[in-house]
N, C-alpha and C positions, 0 to 999 in steps of 0.2 A: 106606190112608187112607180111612176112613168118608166118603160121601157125595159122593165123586169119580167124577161120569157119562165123564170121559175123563182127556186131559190137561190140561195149562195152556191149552192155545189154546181147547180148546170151552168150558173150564170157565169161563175167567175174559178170555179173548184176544176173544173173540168182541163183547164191547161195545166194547172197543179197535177191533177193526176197523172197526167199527159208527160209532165217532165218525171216526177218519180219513176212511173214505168221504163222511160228511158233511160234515168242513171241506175236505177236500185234492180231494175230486170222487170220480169213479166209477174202477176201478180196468183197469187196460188187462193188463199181467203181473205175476204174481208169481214171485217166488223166495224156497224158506225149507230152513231147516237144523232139524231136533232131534232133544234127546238124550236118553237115560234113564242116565245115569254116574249120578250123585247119585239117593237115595231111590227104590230099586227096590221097596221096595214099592207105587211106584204103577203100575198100570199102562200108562197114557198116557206122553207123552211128560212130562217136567221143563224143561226150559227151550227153548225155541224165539225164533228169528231171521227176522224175514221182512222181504224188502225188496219193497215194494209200487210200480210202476211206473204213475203214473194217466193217463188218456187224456186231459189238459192239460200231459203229460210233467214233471210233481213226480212227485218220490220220495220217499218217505217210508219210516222203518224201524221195524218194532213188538218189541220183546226181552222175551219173557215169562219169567219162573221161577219156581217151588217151591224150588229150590235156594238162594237167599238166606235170610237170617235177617231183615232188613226191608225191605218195601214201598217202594218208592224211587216217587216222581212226577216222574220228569224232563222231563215235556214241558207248559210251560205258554201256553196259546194267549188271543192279542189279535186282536181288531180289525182290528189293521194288520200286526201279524208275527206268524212262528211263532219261538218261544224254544224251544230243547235244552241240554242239559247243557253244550255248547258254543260257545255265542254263538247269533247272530240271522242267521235268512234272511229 
């Protein structure tokens, strides 16, 4: 894949992080998973899992891929909550 400096995380993950740390606070641990199953010709990783542990004790989870066929935005942020795919915290 033309024009790809790494994986998904450096390529495209990396302003994701960039907005979590700015809504959810500064980050305390992480823990992440990724894969290269799907589209080996890249050489970075293809889809990565990271769950983000902040030092206001939220958690928050970032799931990046290449391996889908479209761009999904499942995390829409207000004011007053955070919304996922699965209800409201």
């Amino acid at each position: 894949m033309k024009g790809v400096g790494g994986g998904v995380t450096i390529d495209s993950g990396i302003h994701n992080i960039s907005m979590i740390r700015w809504i959810i606070g500064n980050v305390e641990e992480v823990t992440a998973f990724s894969n290269r199953l799907i589209r080996k010709e890249i050489e970075g990783e293809v889809t990565s899992c990271i769950l983000f542990k902040h030092v206001n004790d939220a958690m928050s989870v970032l799931i990046l891929s290449w391996a889908v066929k479209k761009q999904l935005n499942l995390i829409c942020f207000k004011p007053t909550d955070l919304r996922g795919l699965y209800g409201v915290t």
